[in-house]
N, C-alpha and C positions, 0 to 999 in steps of 0.2 A: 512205399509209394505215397506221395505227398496227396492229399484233395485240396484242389483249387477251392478258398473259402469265398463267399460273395462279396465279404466286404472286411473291415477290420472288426474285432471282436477281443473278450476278453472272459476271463473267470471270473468266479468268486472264489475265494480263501475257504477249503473247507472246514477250517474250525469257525470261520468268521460266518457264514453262509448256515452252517448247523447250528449257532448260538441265536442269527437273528431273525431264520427262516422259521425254527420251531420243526425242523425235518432233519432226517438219519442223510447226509451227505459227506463220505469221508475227503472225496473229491471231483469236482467238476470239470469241467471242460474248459480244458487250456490250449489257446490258437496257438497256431503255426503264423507268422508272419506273414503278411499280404506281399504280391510281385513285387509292389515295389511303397519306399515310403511314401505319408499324406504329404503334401505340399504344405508350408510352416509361415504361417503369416502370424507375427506379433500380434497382440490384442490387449485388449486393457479396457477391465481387467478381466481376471479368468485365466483359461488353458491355453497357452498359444499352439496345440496341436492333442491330438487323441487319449481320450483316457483309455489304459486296455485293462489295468488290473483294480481290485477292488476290494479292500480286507478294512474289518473292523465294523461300526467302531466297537470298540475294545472294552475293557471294562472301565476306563481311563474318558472314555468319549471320544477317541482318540481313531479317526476313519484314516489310511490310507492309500494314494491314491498313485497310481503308476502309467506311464505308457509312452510316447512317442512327444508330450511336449518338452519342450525347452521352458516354459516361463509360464507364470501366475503373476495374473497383478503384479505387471511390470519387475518380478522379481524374478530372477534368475533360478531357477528349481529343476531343470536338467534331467527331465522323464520322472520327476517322485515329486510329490509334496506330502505333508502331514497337514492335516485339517482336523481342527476341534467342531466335536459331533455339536455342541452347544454353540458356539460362536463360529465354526466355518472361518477363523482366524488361522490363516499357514502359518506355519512355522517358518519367520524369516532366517533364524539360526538353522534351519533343516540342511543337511549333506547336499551339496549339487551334483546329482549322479549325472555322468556324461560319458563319451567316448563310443565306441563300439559303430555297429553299420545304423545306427539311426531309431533300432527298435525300442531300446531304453529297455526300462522295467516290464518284463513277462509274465511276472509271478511276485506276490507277495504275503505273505503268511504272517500273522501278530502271534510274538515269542512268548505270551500270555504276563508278559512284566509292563506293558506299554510301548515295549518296543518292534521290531519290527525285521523278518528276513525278508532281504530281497532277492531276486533273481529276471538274469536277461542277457543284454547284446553289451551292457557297459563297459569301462574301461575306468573308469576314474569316478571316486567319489570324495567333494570336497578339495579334490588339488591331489586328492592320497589314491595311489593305486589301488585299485579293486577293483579284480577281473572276471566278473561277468554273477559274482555273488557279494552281501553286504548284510552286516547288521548293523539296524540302526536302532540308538538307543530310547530310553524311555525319552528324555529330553532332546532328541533328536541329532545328538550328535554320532560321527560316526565312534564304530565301537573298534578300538584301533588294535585290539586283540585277535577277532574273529576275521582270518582272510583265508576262506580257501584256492583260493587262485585257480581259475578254471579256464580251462584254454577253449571254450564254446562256448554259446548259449543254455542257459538255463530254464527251462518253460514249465517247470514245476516245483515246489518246495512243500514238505509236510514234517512237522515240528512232533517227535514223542518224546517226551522223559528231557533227558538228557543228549540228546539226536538229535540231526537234521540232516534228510534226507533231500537228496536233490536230482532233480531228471531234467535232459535235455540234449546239446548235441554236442559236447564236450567229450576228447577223448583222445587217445596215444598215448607215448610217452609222455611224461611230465604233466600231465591233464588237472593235474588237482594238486595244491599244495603247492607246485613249479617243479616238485620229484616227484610226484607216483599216476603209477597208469590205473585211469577211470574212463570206461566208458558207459557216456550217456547216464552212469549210474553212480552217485557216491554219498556215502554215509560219514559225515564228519560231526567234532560234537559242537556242544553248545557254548564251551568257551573259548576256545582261540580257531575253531574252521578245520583243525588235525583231521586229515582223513583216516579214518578210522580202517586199520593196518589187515584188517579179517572181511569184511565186507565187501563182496566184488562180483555185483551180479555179472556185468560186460556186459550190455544189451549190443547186439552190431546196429544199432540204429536209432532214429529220432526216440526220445523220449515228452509224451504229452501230459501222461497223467500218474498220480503217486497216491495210493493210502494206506494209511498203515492202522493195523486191526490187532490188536493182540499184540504176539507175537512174528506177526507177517506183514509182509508188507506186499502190496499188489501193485504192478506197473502196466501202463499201458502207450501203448506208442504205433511205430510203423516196424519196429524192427520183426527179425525171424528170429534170433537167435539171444540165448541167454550165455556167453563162456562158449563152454562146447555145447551146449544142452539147447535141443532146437526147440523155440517157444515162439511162435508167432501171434505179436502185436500185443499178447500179456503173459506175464510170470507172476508168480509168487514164490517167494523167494523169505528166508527167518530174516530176524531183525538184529541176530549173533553176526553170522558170516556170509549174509548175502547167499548161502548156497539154495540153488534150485528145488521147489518143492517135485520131489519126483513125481509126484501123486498127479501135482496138479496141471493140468494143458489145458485149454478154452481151445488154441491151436484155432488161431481167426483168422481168414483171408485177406484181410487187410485190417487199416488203419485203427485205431481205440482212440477217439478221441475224450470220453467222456468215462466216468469210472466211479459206482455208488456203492459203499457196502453198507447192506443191511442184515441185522441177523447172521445167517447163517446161507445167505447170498450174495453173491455179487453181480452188479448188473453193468452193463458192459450197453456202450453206443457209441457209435461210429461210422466208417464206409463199406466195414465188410459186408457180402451178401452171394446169395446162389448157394450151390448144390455146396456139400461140402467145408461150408463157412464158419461154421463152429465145431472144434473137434474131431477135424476133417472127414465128418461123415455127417454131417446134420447139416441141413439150412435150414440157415437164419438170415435175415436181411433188417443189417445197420442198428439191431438191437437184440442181446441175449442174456438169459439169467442163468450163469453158473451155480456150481455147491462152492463153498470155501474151502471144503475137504480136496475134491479131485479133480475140479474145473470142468467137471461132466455136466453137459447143460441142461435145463430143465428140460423135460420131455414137452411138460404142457402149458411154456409160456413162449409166446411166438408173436408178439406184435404183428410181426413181418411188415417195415413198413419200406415203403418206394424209394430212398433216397436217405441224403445224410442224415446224421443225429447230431447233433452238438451240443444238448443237454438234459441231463437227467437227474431228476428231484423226485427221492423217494420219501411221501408221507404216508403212516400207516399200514392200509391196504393197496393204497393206490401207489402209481412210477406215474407221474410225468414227464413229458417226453418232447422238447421241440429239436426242431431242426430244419431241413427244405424240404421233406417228401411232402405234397399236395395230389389231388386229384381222385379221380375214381381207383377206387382200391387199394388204396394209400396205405391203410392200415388193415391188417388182418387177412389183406390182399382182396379185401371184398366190402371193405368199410373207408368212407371218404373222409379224409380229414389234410385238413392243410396245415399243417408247420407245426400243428400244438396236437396231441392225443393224449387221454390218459388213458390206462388200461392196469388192471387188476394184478395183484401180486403173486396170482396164484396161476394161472395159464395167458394171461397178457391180453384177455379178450380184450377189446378196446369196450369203453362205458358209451353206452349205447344215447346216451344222454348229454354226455361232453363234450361240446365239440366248438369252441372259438373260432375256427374256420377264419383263418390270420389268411388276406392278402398277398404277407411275407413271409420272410424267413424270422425264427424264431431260434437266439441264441445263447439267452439267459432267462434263466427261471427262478424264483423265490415264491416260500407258500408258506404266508402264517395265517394260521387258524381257519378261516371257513375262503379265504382268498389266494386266488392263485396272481402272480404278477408275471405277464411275459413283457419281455423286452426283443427287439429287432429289429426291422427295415418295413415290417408293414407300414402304408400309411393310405390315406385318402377313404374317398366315399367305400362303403361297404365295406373297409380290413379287416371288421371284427364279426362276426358274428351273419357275414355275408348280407348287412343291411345296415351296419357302423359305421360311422369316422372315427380312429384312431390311431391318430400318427407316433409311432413307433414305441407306443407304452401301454400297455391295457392291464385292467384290472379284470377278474373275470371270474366269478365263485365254483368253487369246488363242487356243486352237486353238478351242473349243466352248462357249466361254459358260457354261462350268460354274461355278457358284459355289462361292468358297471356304466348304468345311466349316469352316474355323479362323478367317476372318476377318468379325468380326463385333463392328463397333465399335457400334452399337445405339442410333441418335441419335434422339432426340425429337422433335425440328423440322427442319424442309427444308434440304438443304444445301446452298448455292448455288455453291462455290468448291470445289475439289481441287487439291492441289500434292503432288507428291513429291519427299521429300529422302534418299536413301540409304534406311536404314531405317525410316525417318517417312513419315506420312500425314497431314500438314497439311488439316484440314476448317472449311470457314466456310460460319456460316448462321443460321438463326431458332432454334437450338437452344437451351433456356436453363435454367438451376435446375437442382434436383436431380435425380437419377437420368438425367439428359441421355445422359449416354453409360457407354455399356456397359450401362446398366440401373439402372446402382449408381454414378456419381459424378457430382458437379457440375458442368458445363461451361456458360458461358457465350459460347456463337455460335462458341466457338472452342475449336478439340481436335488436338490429339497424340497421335497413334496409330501404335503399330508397324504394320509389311509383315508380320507372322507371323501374328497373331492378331487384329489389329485391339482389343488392350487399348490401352486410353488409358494412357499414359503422361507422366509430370510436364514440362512444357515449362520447370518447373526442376530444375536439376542442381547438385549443392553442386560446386566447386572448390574452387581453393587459395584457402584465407582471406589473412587481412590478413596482413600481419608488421608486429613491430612493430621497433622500429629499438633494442630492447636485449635484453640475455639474461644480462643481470647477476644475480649471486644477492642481492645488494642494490642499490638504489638512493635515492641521498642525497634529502630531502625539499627541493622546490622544481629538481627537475630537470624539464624537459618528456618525459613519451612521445608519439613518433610513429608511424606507420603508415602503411604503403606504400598510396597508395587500392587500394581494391578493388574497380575499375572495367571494365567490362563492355560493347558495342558495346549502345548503346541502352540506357543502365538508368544510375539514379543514384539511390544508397543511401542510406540512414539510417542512421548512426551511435549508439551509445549505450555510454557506458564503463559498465562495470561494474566495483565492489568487492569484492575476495574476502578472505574471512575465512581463509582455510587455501588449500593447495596443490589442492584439490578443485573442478571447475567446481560441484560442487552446491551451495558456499556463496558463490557469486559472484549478486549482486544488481543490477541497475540505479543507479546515480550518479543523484540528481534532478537534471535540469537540465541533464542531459550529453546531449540528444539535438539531434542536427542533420542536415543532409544535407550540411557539406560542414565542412571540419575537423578532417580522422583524426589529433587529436594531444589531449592531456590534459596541463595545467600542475597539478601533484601539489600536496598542500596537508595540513593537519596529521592528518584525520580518515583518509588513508591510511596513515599511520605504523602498521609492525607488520601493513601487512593487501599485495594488492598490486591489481594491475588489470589488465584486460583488454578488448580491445576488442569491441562487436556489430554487425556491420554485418545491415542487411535490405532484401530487396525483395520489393514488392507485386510477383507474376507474373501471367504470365495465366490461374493456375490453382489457383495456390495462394503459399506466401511462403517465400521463400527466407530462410536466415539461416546465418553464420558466427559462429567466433569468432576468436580469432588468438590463439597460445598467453597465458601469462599471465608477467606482469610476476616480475621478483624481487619483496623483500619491503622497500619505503619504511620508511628510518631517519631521523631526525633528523637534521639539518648543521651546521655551527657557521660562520659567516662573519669573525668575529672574536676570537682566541684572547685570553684575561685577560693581564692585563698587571700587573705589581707595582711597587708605588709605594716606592721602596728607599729611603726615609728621606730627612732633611734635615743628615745630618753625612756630610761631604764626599763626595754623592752616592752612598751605600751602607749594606746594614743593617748597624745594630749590636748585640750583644747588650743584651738589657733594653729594645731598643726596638720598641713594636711594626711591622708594618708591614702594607701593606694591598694586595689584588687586584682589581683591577675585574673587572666580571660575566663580561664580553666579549659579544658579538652571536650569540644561535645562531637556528636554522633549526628549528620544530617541537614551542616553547612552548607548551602548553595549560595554564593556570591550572587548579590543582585535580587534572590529574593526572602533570605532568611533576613529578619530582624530580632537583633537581640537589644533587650531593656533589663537596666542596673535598678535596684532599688535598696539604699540603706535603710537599717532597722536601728533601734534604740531598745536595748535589752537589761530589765532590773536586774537578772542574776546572771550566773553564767552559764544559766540555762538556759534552750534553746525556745522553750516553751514561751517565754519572758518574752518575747520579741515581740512585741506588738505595735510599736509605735513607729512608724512612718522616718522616716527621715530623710534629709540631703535632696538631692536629683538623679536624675537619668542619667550618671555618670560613672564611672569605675574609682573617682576621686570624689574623696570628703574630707571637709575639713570641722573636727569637733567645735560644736557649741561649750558657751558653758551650761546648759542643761543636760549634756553629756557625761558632764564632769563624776563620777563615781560609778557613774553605769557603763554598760557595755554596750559594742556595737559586730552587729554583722550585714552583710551584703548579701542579699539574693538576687540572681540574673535567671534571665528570663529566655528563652529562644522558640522562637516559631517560624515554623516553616511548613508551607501551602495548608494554611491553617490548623496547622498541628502544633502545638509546645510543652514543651517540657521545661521543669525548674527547678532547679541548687542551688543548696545556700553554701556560705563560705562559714567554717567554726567563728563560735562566738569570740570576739577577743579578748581580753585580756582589760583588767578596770580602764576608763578611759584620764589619765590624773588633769586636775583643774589649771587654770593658767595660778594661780597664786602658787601650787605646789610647784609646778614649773617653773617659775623665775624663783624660789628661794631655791631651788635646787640649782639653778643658775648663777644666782647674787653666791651663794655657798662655795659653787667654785670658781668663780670669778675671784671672790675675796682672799682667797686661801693663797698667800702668797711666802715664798722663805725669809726670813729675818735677818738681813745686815747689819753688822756690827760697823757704823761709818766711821768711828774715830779711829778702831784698829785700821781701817780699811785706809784712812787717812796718813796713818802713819806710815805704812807701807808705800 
């Protein structure tokens, strides 16, 4: 039998939930789907619909987040995104999980590598089949080895060793793999999804909760039955072959929606209740603490409280415990408590001193250290402490239920998820738009909120920018600049170079056409000459956008590839006086017709050394014609080029001795005079 839940809700990951709660939680409380889906209105940016699942972050930083949206920051992400715990930066490479009746992601569990199981209603991840389970890898892609093909929904996952165990409503023929029969229950491994050929509990019915303890593994759900072996709403069952612990029956009246092991108990919360509801001979009502040995329930722990449970966090000595029972007698059937109780590990009396006395329904719990955090649909004058404002997040310490006077993150919409990171208070849920949290800022289903005050705080944080790979006070034009990526666990940036007019980032502009997300380098080109660059890197967050710069470039001059060359005349390979001679252009780097100016200037060089060159000569021209103060010395040519007041300058080799006009005409008169000898009188005779 299903229970109609109030609203939409979700878990926490019990490895995720045990790591950042600082409490013994093998497994939480995993919903059953609401009548019917939220209604999906795009937004931007954030969650365009419900966050329901909630793991991490991880050792990596690395939070996962799951449920019923379609899109983040106008980014398509299909019920899942990855968010970095430090910058709140998605994952734009992340899988688009889609398909299925609408519910998306159910369940999500971190593989302990940075990557991620998931489990739900899906159908498709990334474009690639995967049905209704998925691994996603540390860098977010999917992991195209791991498919166990599941013919249902999935509403539970728990990761030991080399396993992964999964519960839900999957089942018949062909249920797992697309060939073997799994119901509601299957154990496949860790690297390609194989279901695993000896494991087979058969639950006949939903599966909601999974922990695995040792050797065992503890299930809880709506079903009656294990195989043949009748087990209502929990089994325990090895971790070899799925077979039934004979020992063990709870044998509950109904539903298990929530399931803790501690020690050498198990604690159990959910719908069942009345005569006969634990081990069909005891009552219990909607909460009870088994042995691990024979599921024989404790004699002398009995909350007994009026109504559902939907989660339970065991620290210590103490089970906390919310759900919807309220009223006189709520707890203990003689002690009032609304939505939240704690009560002792040892006979369940309720603490006579704790008591939050929530307005609402309470549906997630997290406890680290002397604080307890509930989450739910409380809100308004009085929800906490019967004399408080606080809408749907309370802070509230472990001795007395007192609510924090300072913490007071003030969320709009139901919050279905809690995680605590250090200082962080990671919230998911129906919360959306403006004024979402704290009263005054925009939060989409998902928030960042300090342990002091419950102010939301930005889930991005600037670091170290780019670097770029120079720090020259100049550089030559047609160099490439590079950049270190600036890369982030789950998050993949945008790029965009920027031009700067002056050493000031105020005159630094956008480059058209320099934007991309992968490629931190720029090949420099004429319209930088005289100006320099810098890089932008950006990310869409989950809260707002992050952006750097990376210092700025020296300042792009012009190159030259080819220094001019002088063409030294046609008498015996060198200039002469009176004649002219001539330099080619040469090849430079950073010609712009109309505003580069280039200027010649000949030199007069005593050796043919280049040092020699000191002396001035000729004009503004690529032609010269030698002097006779030329005459034994050498000449070379340096050309000048500037552009947007930047230049650069080559010289042409020295040439070659310059000979004088005297040497010149006797080398002319010489072969002028050189003529063959006629004999005219033989010639005459002839």
């Amino acid at each position: 039998m299903k229970a109609s839940l109030p609203f939409r809700h979700s878990r926490l990951s019990a490895r995720g939930l045990a790591a950042l709660a600082g409490f013994i939680v093998l497994m939480s409380f995993v919903a059953q789907e609401p009548a019917q889906a939220a209604q999906r209105v795009k937004v931007n940016p954030g969650f365009d619909g419900s966050v329901l699942a909630l793991a991490g972050p991880d050792a990596n930083g690395v939070t996962y987040l799951g449920g019923s949206f379609t899109a983040y920051n106008a980014v398509n992400t299909s019920y899942s995104a990855l968010v970095n715990d430090s910058t709140g930066a998605v994952n734009t490479s992340f899988p688009s999980v889609s398909g299925g009746s609408g519910n998306g992601v159910m369940a999500s569990v971190p593989d302990g590598s940075g990557g991620f199981y998931i489990g739900g209603d899906f159908t498709s991840v990334d474009g690639v089949t995967r049905n209704r389970a998925a691994h996603i890898n540390a860098d977010g892609s999917l992991d195209t080895s791991w498919n166990p093909n599941l013919n249902g929904k999935v509403r539970a996952i728990a990761v030991s060793g080399s396993s992964v165990y999964l519960g839900g409503d999957f089942s018949g023929a062909n249920s797992v793999n697309g060939n073997t029969n799994r119901n509601r229950a299957a154990k496949v491994d860790t690297t390609n999804g194989t279901v695993d050929s000896s494991w087979n509990p058969s639950p006949n019915n939903a599966v909601y909760a999974i922990a695995v303890s040792g050797s065992s593994v503890y299930i809880g759900g709506s079903f009656t039955a294990a195989g043949v072996t009748v087990r209502n709403r929990a089994v325990k069952v090895d971790t070899t072959n799925g077979t039934v612990d004979s020992s063990w029956n709870p044998n509950l009246s109904n539903t298990v929606y929530a399931l803790a092991v501690s020690g050498s108990s198990v604690y159990l919360g959910g719908g069942f209740a009345g005569a006969n509801a634990v081990n069909g001979n005891t009552t219990r009502n909607r909460a009870a603490k088994v042995d691990t040995t024979n599921g024989t329930v404790d004699p002398s722990w009995d909350p007994n409280l009026s109504s559902l449970v939907y989660a339970i966090a065991v620290s210590g000595s103490s089970v906390y415990i919310g759900g919807i029972f309220n009223g006189a007698n709520s707890v203990n059937a003689s002690t009032t408590r609304n939505r939240a109780a704690k009560v002792d590990t040892t006979n369940g009396t309720v603490d006579s001193s704790w008591d939050p006395n929530l307005s609402g329904n309470v549906v997630t719990i997290a406890v680290s250290g002397s604080s307890v955090y509930l989450g739910g649909d409380f809100n308004g004058a009085n929800s906490v402490n019967g004399n408080t404002a606080r809408n749907r997040a309370a802070e509230v310490d472990t001795t007395n239920g007192t609510v924090d006077s300072s913490w007071d993150p003030n969320i709009s919409g139901n919050v279905n998820a809690i995680a605590v990171s250090g200082s962080s208070v990671y919230l998911g849920g129906d919360f959306n738009g403006a004024n979402a949290v704290n009263g005054n800022t925009t939060r989409y289903r998902a928030a960042k909120v300090d342990t002091t005050n419950g102010t939301v705080t930005s889930w991005a944080t600037n670091q170290a920018a780019p670097t770029l790979d120079t720090s020259a006070a100049t550089i030559s034009r047609g160099s490439t600049v590079k950049s270190d990526a600036w890369t982030k666990t789950g998050s993949t940036p945008g790029y965009t170079w920027q031009r700067c007019t002056s050493s000031s980032a105020a005159d630094c502009s956008d480059i058209l056409g320099s934007t991309g997300s992968t490629g931190a380098w720029w090949g420099s080109r004429n319209a930088d000459i005289g100006n320099r660059v810098r890089l932008k890197a950006v990310w869409d967050t989950i809260d707002s956008t992050l952006t750097a710069y990376s210092a700025l470039t020296g300042i792009f001059t012009p190159s030259v590839t080819t220094a001019p060359a002088i063409d030294q005349g046609l008498v015996s390979g060198a200039p002469k006086v009176g004649m002219s001679i001539h330099s080619s252009f040469g090849k430079w780097v950073g010609y712009i017709a109309g505003t580069t100016t280039m200027s010649f200037q000949w030199q007069r060089c005593t050796t043919s050394d280049a040092s020699s060159c000191t002396t001035n000569v000729g004009t503004n021209f690529q032609w010269y014609k030698p002097v006779s103060a030329d005459a034994g010395k050498y000449l070379r040519i340096t050309a000048t080029m500037t552009t947007n007041g930047q230049t650069v300058t080559a010289s042409s080799p020295v040439s070659s001795a310059v000979v004088s006009a005297i040497q010149a005409r006797r080398t002319t008169v010489r072969a002028a005079a050189y003529k063959p000898r006629v004999d005219r009188k033989a010639a005459a005779q002839r």
